[in-house]
N, C-alpha and C positions, 0 to 999 in steps of 0.2 A: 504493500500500500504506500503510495505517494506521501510525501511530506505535506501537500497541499491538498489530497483527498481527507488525508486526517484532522488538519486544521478545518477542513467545512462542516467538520460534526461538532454534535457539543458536544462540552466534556465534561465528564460527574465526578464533581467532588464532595466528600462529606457533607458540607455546608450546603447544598444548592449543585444543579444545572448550568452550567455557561455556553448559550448560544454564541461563538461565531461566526462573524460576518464581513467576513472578509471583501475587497474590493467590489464596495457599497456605495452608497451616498445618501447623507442624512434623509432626505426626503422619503427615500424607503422605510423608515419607520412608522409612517403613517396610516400605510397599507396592515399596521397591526395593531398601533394604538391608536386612542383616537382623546382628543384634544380635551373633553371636558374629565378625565381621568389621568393627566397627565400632568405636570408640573418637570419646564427644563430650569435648570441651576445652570449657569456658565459664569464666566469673565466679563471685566465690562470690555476688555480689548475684543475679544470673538462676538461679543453682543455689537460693539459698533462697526466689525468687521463684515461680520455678515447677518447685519440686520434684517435681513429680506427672511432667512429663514425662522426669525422668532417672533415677527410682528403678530401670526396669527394663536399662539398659542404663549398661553401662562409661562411668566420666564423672572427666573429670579434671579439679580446680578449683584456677585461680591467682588473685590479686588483682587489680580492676579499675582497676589503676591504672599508669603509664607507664611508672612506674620498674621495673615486670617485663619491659617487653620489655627484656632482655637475654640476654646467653650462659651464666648462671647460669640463668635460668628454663627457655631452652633444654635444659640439658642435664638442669635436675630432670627436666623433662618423656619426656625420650629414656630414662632409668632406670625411669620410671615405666610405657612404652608396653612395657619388655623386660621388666618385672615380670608386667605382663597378657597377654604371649605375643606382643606385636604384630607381624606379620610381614607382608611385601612387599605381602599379598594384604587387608591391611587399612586401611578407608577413615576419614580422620580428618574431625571434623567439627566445626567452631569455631562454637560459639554464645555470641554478643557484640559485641561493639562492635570500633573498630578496633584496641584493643592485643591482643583473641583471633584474630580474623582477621589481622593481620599475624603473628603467633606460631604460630599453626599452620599458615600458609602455607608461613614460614620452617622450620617443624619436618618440614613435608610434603614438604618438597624436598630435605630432606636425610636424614631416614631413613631408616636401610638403602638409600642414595643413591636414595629418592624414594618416596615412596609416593601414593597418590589424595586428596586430600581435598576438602571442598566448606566451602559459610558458610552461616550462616544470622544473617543480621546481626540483631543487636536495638535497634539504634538507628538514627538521622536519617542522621547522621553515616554509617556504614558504612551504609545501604544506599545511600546517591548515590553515594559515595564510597571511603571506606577497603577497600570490599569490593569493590571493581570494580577491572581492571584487569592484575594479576598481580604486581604489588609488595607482597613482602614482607621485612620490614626489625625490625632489632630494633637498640638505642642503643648507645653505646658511653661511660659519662659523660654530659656535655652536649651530645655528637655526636649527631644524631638521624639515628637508618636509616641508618647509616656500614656494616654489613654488613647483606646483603641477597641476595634470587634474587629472578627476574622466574619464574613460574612460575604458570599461571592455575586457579583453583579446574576442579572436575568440575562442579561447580553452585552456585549460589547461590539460595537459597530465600527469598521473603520473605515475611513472615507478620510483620502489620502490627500486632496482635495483641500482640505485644514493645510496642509505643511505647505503650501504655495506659499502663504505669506507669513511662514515661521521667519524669522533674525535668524542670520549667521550662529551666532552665538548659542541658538537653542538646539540646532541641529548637532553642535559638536556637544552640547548637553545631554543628546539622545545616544549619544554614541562611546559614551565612555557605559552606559549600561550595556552595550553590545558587546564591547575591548572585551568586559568582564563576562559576558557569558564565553565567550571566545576563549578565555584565559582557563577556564574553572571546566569548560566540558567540550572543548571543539578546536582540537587545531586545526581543522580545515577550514575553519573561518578565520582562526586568524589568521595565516595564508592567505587566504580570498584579504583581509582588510588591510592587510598591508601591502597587500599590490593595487588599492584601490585609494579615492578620495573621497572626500564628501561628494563635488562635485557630480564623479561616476554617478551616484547613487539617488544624488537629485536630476541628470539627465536623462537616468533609464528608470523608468518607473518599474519593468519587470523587476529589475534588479531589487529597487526597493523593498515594493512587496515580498518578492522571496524572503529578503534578509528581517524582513519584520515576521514572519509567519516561523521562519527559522527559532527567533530568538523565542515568542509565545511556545512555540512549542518545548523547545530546552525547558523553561518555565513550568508549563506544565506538567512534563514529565517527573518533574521534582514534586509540586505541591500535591497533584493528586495522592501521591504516597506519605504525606508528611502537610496535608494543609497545618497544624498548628504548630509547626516548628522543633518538633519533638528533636527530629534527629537532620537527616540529607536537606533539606528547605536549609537547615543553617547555612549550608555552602553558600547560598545566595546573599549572604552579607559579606562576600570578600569584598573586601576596602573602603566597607563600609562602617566601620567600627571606631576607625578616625575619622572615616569621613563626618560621622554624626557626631562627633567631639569637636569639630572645628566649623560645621558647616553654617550653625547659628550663630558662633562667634563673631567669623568673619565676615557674617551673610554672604555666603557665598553659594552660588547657583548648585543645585544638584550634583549635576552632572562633573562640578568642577570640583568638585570637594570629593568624589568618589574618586577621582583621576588622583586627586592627592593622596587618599587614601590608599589605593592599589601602588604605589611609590611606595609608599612605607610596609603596607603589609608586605610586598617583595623583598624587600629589604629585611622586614623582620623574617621573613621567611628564610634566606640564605641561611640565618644563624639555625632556627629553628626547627627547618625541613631539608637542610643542605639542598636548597634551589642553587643553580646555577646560576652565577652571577650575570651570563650574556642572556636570560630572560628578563629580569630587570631593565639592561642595555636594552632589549629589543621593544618591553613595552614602552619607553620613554619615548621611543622613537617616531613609537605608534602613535602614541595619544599626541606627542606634539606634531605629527602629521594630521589629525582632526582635529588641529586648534585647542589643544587639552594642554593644562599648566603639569608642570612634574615638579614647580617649585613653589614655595610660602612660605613666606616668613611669618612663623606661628610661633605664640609663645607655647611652651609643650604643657607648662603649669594651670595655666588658664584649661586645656583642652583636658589635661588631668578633669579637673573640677568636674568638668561635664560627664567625662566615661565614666567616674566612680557611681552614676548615676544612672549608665546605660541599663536597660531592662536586663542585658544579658546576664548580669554580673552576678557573682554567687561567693558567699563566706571569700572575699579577696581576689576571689578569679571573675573571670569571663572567657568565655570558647570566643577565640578567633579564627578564623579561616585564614590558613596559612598555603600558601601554593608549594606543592613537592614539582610538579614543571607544567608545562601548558599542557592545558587539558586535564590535569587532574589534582585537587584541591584536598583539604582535610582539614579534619576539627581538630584544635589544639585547646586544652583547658589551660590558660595561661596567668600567672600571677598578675598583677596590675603594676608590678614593678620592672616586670619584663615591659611591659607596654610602653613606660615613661621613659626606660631608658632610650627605644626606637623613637621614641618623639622626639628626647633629648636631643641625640645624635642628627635625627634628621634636623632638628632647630638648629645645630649648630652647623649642619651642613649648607647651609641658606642664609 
């Protein structure tokens, strides 16, 4: 069976059914729901972007930016869904990136203790990503995704269509989530990405699609077996363990703080998994070929503060995901003073 006949099924996980719908466009959703049972959540950039699509239907807009996912936007939200009548039998529908897909996931799961909702990602970033899997999470402070449900969309639609008028900037954001599926389970993609540019990928749409259908599926593959993180899903935090240790610090975008991340965890890795130090060489190379930083000037103490805090952390430790070489990763239960010293080193390497 094809990589792309598999991706047209849904998939069952614990939690819920995930319809995929792959190479779509919004307007096909109407052919299922219909408008007086519907409520969309987006951005106000995608609301004033493509206005034409929301004019006829209930549409709530928050700001596209971090500092919203919290329990204050939550609960505007939850007044505003009682204001439009919103009830059990009403399907919520997050169009945006990962701070409206996490937010409406999170809102989906607890209104009126649960209601249906679906995504329809419009960027890099959440369609590989943010919008797959059933994690929804809003911040607490500098705490990132500290409250949360695991709860999986009705569908996820993609309509490719969105990334027309993504910024530079957000495309190399979606792409430091691919580096890492590439790194953690597929050397033939990362082969494929390093003989490849952003460019390639935004002028061949084929190309696209595969590589996004690719990564959901990697995704997949893991959460179906492990939706609540028990065990294999932890792989899927490689370099994201600093990454969430600096990434509210410095506000710094997603995707850029996961590039930082995977720098360091490689680096902790040599010591810890005897990685070869020319995978390190070869990811820097990569990621600053997709416009991705491999350097920051970080205080380590400050990003301390934060991971003592990470949800992972247990009596001193926290499981990091450490890379043994490309393509295949593993859990290390690691003390918190192993970690500081690789922050150190890297602060002092910068």
């Amino acid at each position: 069976m094809s990589l792309y006949y598999y991706m047209q099924q849904s998939v069952k996980f614990p939690s819920g059914t995930v319809k995929y719908i792959f190479q779509s466009n919004f307007e096909e959703l109407w052919k299922t729901y219909d408008k007086q049972h519907t409520v969309i959540i987006t951005n106000d950039h995608i609301a004033r972007q493509y206005a034409h699509l929301f004019k006829a239907h209930k549409t709530l807009v928050i700001p596209p930016v971090e500092s919203s996912k919290d329990m204050r936007t939550i609960e505007t939200l939850a007044k505003e869904l009682m204001q439009l009548e919103a009830t059990r039998k009403t399907t919520l529908i997050g169009v945006g990136g990962g701070v409206v897909t996490d937010i409406v996931g999170f809102l989906g799961a607890i209104y009126m203790r649960g209601v249906s909702f679906g995504f329809v990602p419009t960027t890099l970033l959440g369609m590989v990503d943010a919008a797959v899997g059933g994690k929804n999470g809003v911040n607490m402070g500098l705490n990132k995704n500290i409250l949360g449900t695991i709860k999986q969309p009705e569908f996820i639609l993609y309509d490719t269509r969105f990334l027309q008028t993504l910024p530079n900037n957000e495309w190399s954001n979606g792409f430091a989530e691919i580096i890492k599926y590439a790194l953690i389970f597929d050397p033939a993609l990362f082969e494929e990405l390093s003989s490849n540019t952003i460019s390639h990928y935004k002028q061949n749409k084929a190309a696209l699609i595969a590589l996004i259908e690719k990564c959901v599926a990697w995704k997949n593959s893991v959460v179906t077996g492990d939706e609540h993180e028990r065990s294999r899903r932890k792989l899927l935090n490689f370099g994201h363990t600093a990454a969430h240790a600096i990434e509210n610090v410095y506000e710094l975008p997603h995707g850029k703080a996961v590039a930082i991340g995977m720098v360091i965890a490689c680096m902790l890795s040599e010591h810890v998994a005897g990685l070869n130090p020319e995978v390190s060489r070869r990811l820097k190379t990569l990621l600053q070929q997709y416009h991705l930083p491999v350097r920051l000037n970080i205080d380590a103490q400050k990003a301390m503060d934060i991971l003592r805090m990470d949800k992972k952390r247990m009596d001193g430790m926290i499981d990091f995901i450490v890379l043994e070489r490309i393509g295949q990763a593993a859990i290390h239960s690691l003390p918190f003073t192993i970690i500081e010293k690789a922050l150190t080193v890297y602060e002092g390497n910068n």
